[in-house]
C-alpha positions in Angstrom: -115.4 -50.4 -226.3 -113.0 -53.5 -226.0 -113.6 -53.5 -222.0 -117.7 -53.7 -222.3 -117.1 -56.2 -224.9 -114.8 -58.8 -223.2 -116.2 -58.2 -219.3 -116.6 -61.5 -217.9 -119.9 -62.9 -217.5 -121.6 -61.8 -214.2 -122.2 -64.3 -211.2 -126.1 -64.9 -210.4 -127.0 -62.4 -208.5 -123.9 -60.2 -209.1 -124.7 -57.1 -211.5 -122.0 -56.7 -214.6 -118.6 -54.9 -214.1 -120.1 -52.2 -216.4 -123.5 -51.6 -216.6 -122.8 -49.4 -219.9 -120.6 -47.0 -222.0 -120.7 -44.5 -219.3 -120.3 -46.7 -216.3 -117.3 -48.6 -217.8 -116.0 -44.2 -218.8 -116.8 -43.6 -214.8 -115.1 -46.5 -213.8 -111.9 -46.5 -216.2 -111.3 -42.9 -214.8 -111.9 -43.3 -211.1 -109.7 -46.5 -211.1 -106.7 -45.6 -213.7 -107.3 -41.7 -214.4 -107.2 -40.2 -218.2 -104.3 -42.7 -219.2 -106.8 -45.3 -218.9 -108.7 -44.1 -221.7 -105.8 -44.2 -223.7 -104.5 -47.9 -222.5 -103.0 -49.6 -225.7 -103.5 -47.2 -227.8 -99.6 -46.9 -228.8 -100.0 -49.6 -231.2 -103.1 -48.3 -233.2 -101.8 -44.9 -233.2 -98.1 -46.1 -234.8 -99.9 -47.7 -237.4 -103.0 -45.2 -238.0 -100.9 -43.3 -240.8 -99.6 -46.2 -242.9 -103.5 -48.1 -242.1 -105.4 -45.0 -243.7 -102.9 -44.3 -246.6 -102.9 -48.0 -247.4 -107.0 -47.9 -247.0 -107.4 -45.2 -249.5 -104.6 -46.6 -251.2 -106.4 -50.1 -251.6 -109.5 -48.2 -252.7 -108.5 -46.5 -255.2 -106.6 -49.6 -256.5 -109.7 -51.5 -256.2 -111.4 -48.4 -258.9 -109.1 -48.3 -261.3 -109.7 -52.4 -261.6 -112.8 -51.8 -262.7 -112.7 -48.7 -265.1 -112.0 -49.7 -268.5 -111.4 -45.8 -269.0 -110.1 -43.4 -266.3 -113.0 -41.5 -266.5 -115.7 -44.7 -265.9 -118.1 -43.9 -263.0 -118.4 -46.8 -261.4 -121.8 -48.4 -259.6 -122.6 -48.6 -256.3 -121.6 -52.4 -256.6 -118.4 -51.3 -257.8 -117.9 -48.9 -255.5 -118.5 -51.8 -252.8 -116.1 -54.0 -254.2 -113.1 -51.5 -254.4 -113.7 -51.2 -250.9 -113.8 -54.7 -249.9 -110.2 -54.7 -251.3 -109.0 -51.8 -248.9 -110.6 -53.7 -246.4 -108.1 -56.8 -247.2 -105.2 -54.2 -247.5 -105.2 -53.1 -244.3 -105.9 -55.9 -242.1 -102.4 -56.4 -242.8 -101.3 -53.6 -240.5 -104.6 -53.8 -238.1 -104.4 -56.9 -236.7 -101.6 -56.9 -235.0 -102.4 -53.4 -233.3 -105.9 -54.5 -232.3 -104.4 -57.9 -230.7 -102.2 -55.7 -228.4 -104.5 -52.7 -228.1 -107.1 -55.2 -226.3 -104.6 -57.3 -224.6 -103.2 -54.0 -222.9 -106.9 -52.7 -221.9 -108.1 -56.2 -220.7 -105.4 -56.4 -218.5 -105.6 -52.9 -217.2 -109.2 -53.8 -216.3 -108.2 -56.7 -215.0 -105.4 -55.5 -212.5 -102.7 -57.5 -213.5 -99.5 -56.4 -215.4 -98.2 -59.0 -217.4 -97.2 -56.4 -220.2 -95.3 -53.2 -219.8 -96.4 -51.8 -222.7 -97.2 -52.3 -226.2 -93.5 -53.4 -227.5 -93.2 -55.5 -224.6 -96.4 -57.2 -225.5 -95.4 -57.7 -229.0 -92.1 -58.8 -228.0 -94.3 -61.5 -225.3 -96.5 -62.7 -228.2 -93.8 -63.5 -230.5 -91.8 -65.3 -228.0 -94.8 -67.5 -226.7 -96.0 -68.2 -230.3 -94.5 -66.6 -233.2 -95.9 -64.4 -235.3 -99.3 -66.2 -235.3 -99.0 -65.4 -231.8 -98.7 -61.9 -233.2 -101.7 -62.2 -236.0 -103.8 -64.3 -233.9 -107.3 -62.8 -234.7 -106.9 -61.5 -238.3 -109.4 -64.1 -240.1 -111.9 -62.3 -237.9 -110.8 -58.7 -238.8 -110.7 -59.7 -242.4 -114.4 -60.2 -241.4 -114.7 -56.8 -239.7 -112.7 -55.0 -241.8 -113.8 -56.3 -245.5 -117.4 -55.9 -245.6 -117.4 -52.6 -243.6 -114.6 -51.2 -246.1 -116.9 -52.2 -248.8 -120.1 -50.1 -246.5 -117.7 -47.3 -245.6 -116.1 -46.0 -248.8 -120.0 -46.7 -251.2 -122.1 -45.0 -248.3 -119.4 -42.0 -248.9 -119.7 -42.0 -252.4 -123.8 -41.8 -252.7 -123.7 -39.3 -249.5 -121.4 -37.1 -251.5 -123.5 -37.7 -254.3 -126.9 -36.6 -252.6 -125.2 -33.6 -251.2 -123.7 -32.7 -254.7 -126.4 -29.0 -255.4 -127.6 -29.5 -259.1 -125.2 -28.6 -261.6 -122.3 -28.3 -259.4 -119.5 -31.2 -259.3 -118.7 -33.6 -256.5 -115.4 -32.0 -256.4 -116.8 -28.5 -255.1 -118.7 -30.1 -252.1 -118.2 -28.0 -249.3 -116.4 -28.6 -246.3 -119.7 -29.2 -243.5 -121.0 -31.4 -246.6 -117.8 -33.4 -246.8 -118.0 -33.8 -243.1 -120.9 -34.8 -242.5 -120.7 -38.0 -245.4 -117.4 -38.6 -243.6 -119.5 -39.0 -240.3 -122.4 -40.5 -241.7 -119.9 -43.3 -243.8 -118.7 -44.1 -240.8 -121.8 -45.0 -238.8 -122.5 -47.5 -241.6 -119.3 -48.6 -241.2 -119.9 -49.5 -237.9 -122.6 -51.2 -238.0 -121.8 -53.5 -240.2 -118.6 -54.0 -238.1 -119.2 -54.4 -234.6 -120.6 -58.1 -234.6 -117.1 -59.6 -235.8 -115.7 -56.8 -233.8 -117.3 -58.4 -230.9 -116.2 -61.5 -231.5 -112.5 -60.6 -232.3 -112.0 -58.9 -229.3 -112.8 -61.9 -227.5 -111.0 -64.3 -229.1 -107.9 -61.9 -229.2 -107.7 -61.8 -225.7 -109.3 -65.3 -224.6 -106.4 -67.7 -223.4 -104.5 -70.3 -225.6 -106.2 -73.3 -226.9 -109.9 -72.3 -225.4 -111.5 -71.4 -228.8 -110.1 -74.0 -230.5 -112.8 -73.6 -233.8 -112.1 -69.9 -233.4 -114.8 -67.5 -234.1 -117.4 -70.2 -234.3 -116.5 -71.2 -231.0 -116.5 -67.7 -230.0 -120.3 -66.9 -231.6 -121.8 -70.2 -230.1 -120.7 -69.3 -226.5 -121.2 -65.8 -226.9 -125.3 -66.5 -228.0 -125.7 -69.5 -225.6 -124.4 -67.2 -222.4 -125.3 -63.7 -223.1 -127.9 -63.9 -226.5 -127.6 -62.5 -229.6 -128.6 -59.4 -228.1 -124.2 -59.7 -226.6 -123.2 -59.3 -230.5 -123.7 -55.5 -230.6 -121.9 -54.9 -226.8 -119.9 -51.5 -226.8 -122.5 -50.2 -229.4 -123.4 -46.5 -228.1 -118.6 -46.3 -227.2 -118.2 -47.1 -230.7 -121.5 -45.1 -232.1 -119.7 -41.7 -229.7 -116.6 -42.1 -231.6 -117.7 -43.3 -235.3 -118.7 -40.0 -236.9 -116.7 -37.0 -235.4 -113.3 -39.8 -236.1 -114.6 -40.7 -239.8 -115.7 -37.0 -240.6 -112.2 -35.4 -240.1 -110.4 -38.5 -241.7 -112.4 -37.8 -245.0 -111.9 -34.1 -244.7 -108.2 -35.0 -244.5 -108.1 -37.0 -247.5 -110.0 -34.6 -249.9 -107.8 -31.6 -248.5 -104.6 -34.3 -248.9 -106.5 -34.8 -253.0 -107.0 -31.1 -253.6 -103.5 -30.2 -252.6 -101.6 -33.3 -254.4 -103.7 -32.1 -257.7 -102.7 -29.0 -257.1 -99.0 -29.4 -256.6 -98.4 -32.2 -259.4 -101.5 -31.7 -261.7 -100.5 -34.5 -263.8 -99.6 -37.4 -261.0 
């Protein structure tokens, strides 16, 4: 996804690096083998636990703000907003791991090795610029990451909803039903995020100082070179991954619910 996002703009004449998702999955495998698939993903994967119990941690925050009563079902609106704030939550953790997740692939796509790993790169940001050097990227996964939280988390809600037999509650929604919401909440997730994820990605791993505006400078060169067309690059990588990854993380967190209520009933 990152590399068919950031791939340099072809020379007249000269076809792209990747001509799509399963050119760029051809290429990756012939040139680096399985590990390259997984290039950079040390960082995302370190903070995948504390990211989705923070996310559902943030969302459920963002409920209970609303409800005057425990009990208050919330509107769709609502159920947007409370999202949004999970959204804001986790950004915290993200952006850094996204910075060095792309920074790793680009380079492995690129052939040099300026970073040993994802420590090392960490360790090379913050010496070069801080911890901005660090964070550099989050206003534009605050803009990934809030309104998609706010699409992910209410397009669950109604799908559960819809799924929900008459006279039977949300709670005893069966396991394919659950998963398939999961999956479905987080195609609508996606594409609501891959735009700013677009844009991110290159401005994460574009050199110092040449987006000096920062994402506007990154849209305005992105539509003037490649068209607006360039804002949904990596669509049909992310689209492959979105509902099998989103289905099993709900399914985890309603098992995670069931249990917790069932073990400490009055939490």
């Amino acid at each position: 996804q990152v590399r068919l996002q950031t791939q340099p703009k072809p020379q007249p004449g000269q076809p792209p690096l990747y001509s799509g998702t399963f050119d760029c999955l051809r290429k990756t495998l012939v040139g680096e083998g399985i590990r390259g698939l997984y290039r950079g993903m040390a960082a995302p994967i370190v903070g995948v636990t504390p990211m989705f119990a923070v996310c559902f941690f943030g969302f459920g925050l963002g409920k209970r703000l609303q409800q005057r009563k425990p009990d208050d079902v919330l509107t769709y609106p609502q159920l947007f907003a409370a999202g949004m704030l999970s959204g804001v939550f986790t950004t915290v953790i993200m952006a850094p791991g996204e910075r060095i997740k792309c920074l790793l692939q680009i380079q492995a796509a690129t052939g040099e090795t300026k970073y040993s790993g994802s420590l090392d790169c960490a360790k090379q940001l913050y010496r070069e610029a801080g911890i901005r050097g660090v964070y550099k990227g989050t206003v534009l996964t605050l803009m990934r990451d809030v309104p998609a939280s706010g699409m992910y988390f209410m397009t669950y809600e109604w799908l559960k909803n819809i799924l929900t037999p008459e006279g039977k509650s949300v709670s005893e929604l069966s396991v394919p039903r659950i998963l398939f919401a999961g999956g479905l909440a987080g195609i609508f997730n996606w594409a609501v995020a891959i735009p700013p994820d677009v844009l991110k990605s290159r401005f994460q791993t574009a050199p110092a100082g040449k987006y000096p505006n920062g994402f506007r400078d990154v849209l305005r060169e992105l539509i003037r070179e490649e068209g607006v067309a360039s804002l949904y690059k990596g669509f049909t990588a992310v689209m492959i991954r979105a509902f099998p990854a989103n289905a099993a993380c709900f399914l985890g967190f309603e098992v995670a619910m069931k249990f917790l209520n069932w073990i400490a009933p009055n939490l």
